[in-house]
N, C-alpha and C positions, 0 to 999 in steps of 0.2 A: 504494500500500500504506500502510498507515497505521502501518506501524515497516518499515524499514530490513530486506531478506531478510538479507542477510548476517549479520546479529545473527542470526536463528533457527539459521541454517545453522551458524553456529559453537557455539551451545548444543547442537544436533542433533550434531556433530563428523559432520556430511553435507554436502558443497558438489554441491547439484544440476545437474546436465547442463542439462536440461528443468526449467529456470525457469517455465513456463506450466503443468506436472504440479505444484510445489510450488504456485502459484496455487492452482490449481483444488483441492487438500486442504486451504485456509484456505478457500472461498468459499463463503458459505453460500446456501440458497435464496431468503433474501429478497433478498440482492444482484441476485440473474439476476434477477430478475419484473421492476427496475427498470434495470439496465444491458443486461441479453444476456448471453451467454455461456454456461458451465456451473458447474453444481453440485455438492457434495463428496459428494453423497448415493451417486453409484455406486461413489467410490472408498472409501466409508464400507463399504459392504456387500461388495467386495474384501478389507478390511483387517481385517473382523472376523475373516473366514477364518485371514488369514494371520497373525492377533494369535493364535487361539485354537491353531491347528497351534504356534507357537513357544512358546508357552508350555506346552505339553503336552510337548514335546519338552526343555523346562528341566525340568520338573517330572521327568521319568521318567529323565532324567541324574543329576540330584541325588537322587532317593530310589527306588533299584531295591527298593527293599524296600516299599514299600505298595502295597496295592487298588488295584483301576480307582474302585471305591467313591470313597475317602478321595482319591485320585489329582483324581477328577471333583470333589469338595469345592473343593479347592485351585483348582484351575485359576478355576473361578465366583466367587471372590476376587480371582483375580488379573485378569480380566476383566469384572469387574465396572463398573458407571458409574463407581462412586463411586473406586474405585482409577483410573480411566480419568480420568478429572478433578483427583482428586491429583496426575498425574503432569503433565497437562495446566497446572496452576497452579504446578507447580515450573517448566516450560518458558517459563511467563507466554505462554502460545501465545493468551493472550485480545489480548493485545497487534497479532496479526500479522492478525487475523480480514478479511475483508473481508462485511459487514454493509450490509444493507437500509437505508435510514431510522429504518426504524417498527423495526426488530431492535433496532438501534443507542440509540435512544432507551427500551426498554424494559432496560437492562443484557443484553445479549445475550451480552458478551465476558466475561460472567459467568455464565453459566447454564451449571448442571452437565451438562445432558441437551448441548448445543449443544457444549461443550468436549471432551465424554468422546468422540462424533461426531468433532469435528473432527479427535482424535487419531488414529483407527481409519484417518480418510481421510491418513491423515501417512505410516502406517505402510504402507498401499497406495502410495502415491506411492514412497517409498523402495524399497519391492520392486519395481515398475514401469523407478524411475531406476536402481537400485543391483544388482536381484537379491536373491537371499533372503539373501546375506551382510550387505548394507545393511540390512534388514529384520531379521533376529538381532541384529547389535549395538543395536540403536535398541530394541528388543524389552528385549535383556538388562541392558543399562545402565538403563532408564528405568522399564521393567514386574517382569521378575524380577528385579528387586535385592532386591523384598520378600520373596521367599522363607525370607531369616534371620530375618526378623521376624513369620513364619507358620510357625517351623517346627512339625511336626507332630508329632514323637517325644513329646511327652508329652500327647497324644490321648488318653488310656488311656480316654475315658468312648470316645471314637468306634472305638477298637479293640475294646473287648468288646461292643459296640452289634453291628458287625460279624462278631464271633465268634459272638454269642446267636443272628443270622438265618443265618449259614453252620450251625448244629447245629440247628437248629429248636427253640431254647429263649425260653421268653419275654423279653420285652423288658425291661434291666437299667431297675430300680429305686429311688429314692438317699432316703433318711431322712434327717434329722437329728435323733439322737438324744440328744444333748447340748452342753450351750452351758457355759462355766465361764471365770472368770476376771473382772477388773474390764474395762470399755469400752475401754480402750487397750491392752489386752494378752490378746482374747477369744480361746478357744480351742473350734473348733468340732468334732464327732465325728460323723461321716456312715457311715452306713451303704451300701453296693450289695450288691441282691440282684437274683438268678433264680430267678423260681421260690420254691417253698418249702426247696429244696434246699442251694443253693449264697446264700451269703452272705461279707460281709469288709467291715471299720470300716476308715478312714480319719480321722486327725485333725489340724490346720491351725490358723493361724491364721483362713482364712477359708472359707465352704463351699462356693466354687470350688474350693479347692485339696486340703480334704477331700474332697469329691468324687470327685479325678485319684486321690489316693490308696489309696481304697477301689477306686475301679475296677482300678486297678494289679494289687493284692495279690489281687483276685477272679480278674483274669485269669491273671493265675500261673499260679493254683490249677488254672484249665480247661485252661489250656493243659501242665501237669506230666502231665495225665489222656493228651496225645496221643501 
């Protein structure tokens, strides 16, 4: 191995039974073509399963109040490569890889596609060694921690996005309809509408957060009508 298991396992806070299972979730496919053995590819395609079940299951614990819509949103962040690899470089799991030659010499224990991969086959192994309780905690600690820092409650463009298609109204709108103040201290006035009907201002320092605002005060409005 080219770093010491017992370092991962104790970052993991996982000490594996089946030594040869946490193997094979570092070994990439260009290893085997030139050693033998097996590949993390099948325990890859296990753990996405069992990545996208756990975190479905965090998401709909922590917010019994949203959509399968806005639900579905979330979850595709949190499963996503790119989050799959951030977690993967906080674990320094490039460290533990076991790599071909030609992988190896091409930065492999860095590449985002190869990391995000090896993590999914991390989380199979653990459900394999551990059971799905060893897989939740490795899940919750590593993947849904980011949940506080996606939280969703102030969506409002994506709640009335979702109100406008549940009522068959057209699709919300956003203007900017005035800009004031000097460059350090701009103050932006946005508009959301539907339709010719229904409209509501929003104003911010910036026209993301004007934006949030207008959609807010529109949705109110539709939703005082239910």
């Amino acid at each position: 191995m080219p770093e010491d298991l017992e370092s991962l396992e104790a970052a993991l806070g996982y000490c594996f039974r089946d030594k040869q299972l946490l193997r094979q979730a570092l070994t990439h496919r260009s290893r085997v073509y030139e050693t033998g053995g097996q590949h993390n590819e099948r325990l890859e395609f296990l753990g996405d399963a069992v990545l996208g079940f756990l975190v479905s299951e965090a998401l709909v614990q922590a917010h019994p109040e949203l959509s399968e819509g806005r639900l579905s949103r979330l979850r595709a962040r949190l499963v996503s490569s790119w989050h799959l690899y951030e977690a993967a470089v906080r674990l320094e799991l490039g460290k533990y890889l076991l790599l071909g030659r030609g992988e190896e010499h091409t930065g492999g224990r860095h590449k985002k596609a190869l990391l995000a991969n090896a993590l999914e086959a991390l989380i199979a192994a653990l459900y394999l060694d551990g059971g799905m309780e060893a897989a939740r905690h490795f899940v919750s600690t590593h993947i849904a921690r980011a949940l506080k820092e996606i939280e969703p409650a102030a969506d409002y463009k994506g709640a009335l996005q979702e109100l406008a298609q549940a009522r068959k109204l057209p699709a919300p709108q956003y203007v900017t309809v005035a800009e004031r103040g000097p460059a350090h201290a701009r103050m932006f006035t946005v508009e959301a509408r539907i339709g010719r009907e229904w409209s509501a201002v929003g104003e911010a320092p910036s026209k993301k957060d004007a934006s949030q605002q207008a959609a807010r005060r529109l949705l109110e409005r539709l939703r005082a009508l239910e």
